[in-house]
C-alpha positions in Angstrom: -2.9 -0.2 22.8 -4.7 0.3 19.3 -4.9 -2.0 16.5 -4.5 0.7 14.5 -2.4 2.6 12.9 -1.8 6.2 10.2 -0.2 6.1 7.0 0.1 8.0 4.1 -1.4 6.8 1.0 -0.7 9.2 -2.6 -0.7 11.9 -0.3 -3.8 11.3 2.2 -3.9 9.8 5.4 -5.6 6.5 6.3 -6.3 4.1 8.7 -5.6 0.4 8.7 -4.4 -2.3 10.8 -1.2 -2.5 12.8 1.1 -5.0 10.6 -1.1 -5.6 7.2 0.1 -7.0 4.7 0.3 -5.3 1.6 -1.8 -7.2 -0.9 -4.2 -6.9 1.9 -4.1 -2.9 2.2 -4.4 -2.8 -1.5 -7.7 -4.6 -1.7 -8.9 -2.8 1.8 -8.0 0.4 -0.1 -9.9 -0.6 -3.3 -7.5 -0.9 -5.7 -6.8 -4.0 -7.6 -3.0 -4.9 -6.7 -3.1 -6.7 -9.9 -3.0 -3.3 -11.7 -0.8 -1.0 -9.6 2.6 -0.8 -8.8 3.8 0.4 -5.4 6.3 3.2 -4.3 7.0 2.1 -0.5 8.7 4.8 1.5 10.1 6.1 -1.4 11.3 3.2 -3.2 9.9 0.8 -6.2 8.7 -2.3 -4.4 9.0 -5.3 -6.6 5.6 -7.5 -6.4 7.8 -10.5 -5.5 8.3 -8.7 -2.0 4.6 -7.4 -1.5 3.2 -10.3 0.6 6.2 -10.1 3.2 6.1 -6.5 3.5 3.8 -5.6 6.2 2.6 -1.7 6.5 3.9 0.0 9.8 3.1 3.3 11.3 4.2 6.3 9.4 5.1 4.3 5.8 4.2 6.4 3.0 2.9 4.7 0.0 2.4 6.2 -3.7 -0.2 3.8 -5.7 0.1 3.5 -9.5 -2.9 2.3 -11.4 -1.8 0.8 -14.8 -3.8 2.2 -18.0 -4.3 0.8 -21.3 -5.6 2.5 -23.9 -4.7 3.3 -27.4 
């Protein structure tokens, strides 16, 4: 059985490992989870539940990268 698993992530498939957590997939991915915010299976995820939640086949995520800017 693989270690690996497909999800969706804003709208593009990726590969990642079977259970990450995910602040993990966030910094795997590149983005700096400090920054974003997180639509998990088409809910808001609140950061406080982030470390618990661990990515499983299928999830869809939509990441949000916070501007600033005047």
């Amino acid at each position: 059985m693989s270690n690996e698993i497909t999800i969706q992530v804003n709208g593009e498939t990726h590969s990642c490992s079977f259970e990450i957590s995910l602040p993990d997939l966030l910094q795997q991915l590149g983005f700096n989870p400090r920054l974003v915010a997180v639509e998990y299976n088409g809910e808001i995820l609140h950061r406080q539940f982030w470390p618990e939640t661990k990515v499983q086949p299928s999830d869809r995520l939509e990441v949000v990268t916070i501007v600033g800017g005047g």
